[in-house]
N, C-alpha and C positions, 0 to 999 in steps of 0.2 A: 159736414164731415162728422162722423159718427163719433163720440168721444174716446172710443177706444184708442181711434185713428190718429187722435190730437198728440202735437209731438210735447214730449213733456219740458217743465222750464227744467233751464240748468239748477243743479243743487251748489250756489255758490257758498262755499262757509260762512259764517258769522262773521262780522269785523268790518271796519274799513279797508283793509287791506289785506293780501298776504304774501308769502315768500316765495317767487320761483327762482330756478337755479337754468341761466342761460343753457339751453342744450349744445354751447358752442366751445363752451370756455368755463362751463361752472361756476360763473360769480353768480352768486344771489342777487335780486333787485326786491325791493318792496314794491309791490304793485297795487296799484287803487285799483278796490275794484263795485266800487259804488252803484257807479252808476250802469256795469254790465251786468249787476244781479238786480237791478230796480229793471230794464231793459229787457230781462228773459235771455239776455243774450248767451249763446253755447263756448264761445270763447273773445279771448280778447288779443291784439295786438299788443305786445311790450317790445321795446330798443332796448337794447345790452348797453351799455354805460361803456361797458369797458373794454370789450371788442367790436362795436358797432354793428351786433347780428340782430337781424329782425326777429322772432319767434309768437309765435301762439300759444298764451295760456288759456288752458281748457280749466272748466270748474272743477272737475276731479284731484285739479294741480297736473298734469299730466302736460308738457309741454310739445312743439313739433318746431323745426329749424323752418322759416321760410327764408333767409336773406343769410348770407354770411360774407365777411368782406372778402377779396383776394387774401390766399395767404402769401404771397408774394410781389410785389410791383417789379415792374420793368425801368430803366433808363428814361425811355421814354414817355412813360405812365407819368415817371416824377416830373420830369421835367413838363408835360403838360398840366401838371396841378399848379406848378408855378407860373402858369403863362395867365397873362389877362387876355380873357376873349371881350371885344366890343363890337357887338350887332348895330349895325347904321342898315337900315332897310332902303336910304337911298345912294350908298353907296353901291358901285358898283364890282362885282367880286372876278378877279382874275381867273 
């Protein structure tokens, strides 16, 4: 491939880390980002701490929503958080 064609690396800042701002709920998270500017990598995966949203930090700082929890649960949403499931593979299921 011709080097024109070569896709360029990410321009990640300087530092061990730095600050994005959940795009769900705007809390800031300190995010490592070491080893996605050693990697060439274009962007990185972070978890929200504090509303459980998945997101994509891009090197620009520029982030994208990929996951966000229900903003609501049901009755019975709750009530099966609370249940224990136990998988027996020779039991036999009704």
């Amino acid at each position: 491939m011709p080097e024109e064609q070569q896709p360029k690396a990410a321009q990640w800042p300087n530092g061990e880390t730095m600050t994005a701002h959940c795009p769900n709920c705007e809390t800031p998270a300190t995010v490592d980002i070491v080893n996605v500017r050693e990697w060439d990598m274009p962007w990185r995966s972070v978890d929200c701490d504090n509303c459980f949203a998945e997101f994509e930090l891009s090197a620009d700082g520029s982030t994208a929503l990929i996951l966000a929890p229900a903003e609501q649960s049901t009755a019975r949403g709750r009530a099966l958080l609370g249940t224990i499931f136990v998988f027996d593979p020779n039991e036999d299921t009704p």
